[in-house]
N, C-alpha and C positions, 0 to 999 in steps of 0.2 A: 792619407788616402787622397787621389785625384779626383775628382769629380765634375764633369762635364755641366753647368747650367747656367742659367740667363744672370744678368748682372743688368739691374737697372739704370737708362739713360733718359735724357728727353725733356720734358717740363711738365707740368702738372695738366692731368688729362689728354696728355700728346705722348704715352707712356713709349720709349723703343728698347729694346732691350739689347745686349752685344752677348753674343753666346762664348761662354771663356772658361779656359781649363782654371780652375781653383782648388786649393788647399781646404776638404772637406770642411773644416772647422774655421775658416773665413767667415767673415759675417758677407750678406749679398754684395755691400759695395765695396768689401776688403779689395787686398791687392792681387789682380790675379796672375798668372803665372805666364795665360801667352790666351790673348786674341783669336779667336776659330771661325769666330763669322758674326751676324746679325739677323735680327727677325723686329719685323716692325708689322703687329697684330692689328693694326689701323689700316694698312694698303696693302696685307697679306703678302709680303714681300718679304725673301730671304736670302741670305750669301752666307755658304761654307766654306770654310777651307777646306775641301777633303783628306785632301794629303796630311795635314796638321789634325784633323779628326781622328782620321786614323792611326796615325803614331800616338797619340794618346791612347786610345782604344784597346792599341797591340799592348801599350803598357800597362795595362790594367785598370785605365780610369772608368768612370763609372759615368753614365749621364744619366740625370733628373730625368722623369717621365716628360716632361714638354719637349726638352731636347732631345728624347729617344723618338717621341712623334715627329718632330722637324726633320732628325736625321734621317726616319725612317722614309718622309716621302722624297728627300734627296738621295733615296738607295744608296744611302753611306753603306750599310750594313751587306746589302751583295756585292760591293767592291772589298768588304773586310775580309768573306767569305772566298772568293777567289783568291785575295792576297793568302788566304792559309793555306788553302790549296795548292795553291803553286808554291807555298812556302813547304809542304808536307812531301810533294812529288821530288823538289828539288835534293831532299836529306838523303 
């Protein structure tokens, strides 16, 4: 199973995190599968991939509750909603 959550970066008390698809049973700093974005909870600053959120997403990945709040205020989830849509309309 895919699962969407943070992976530790940074130096000690300068914590940053890189949000990255992983292999559920990885440890946090295993090897992850592919890069999605960053969040640095120090300058409240964030970068998604969308596009790359979302082809996970369609595949079944799952995200951690921090990464479901992060996505959620970058309205990942009503660009997923539309893509079904149009995905549903076009069959």
């Amino acid at each position: 199973m895919v699962k969407l959550r943070l992976k530790r970066c940074g130096r000690k008390q300068r914590a940053v995190y890189r949000i990255v698809a992983i292999n559920a049973r990885s440890r946090r700093e295993g090897r992850d599968l592919r890069k999605v974005g960053f969040y640095d909870p120090i300058k409240n600053q964030t970068y998604s991939n969308v596009p790359a959120i979302l082809y996970f997403l369609e595949k079944g990945a799952q995200p951690t509750g921090t990464v479901h709040d992060i996505s959620k205020k970058a309205e990942v989830f009503t660009e997923l909603r539309l893509n079904q849509t149009k995905f549903k309309f076009n069959q």
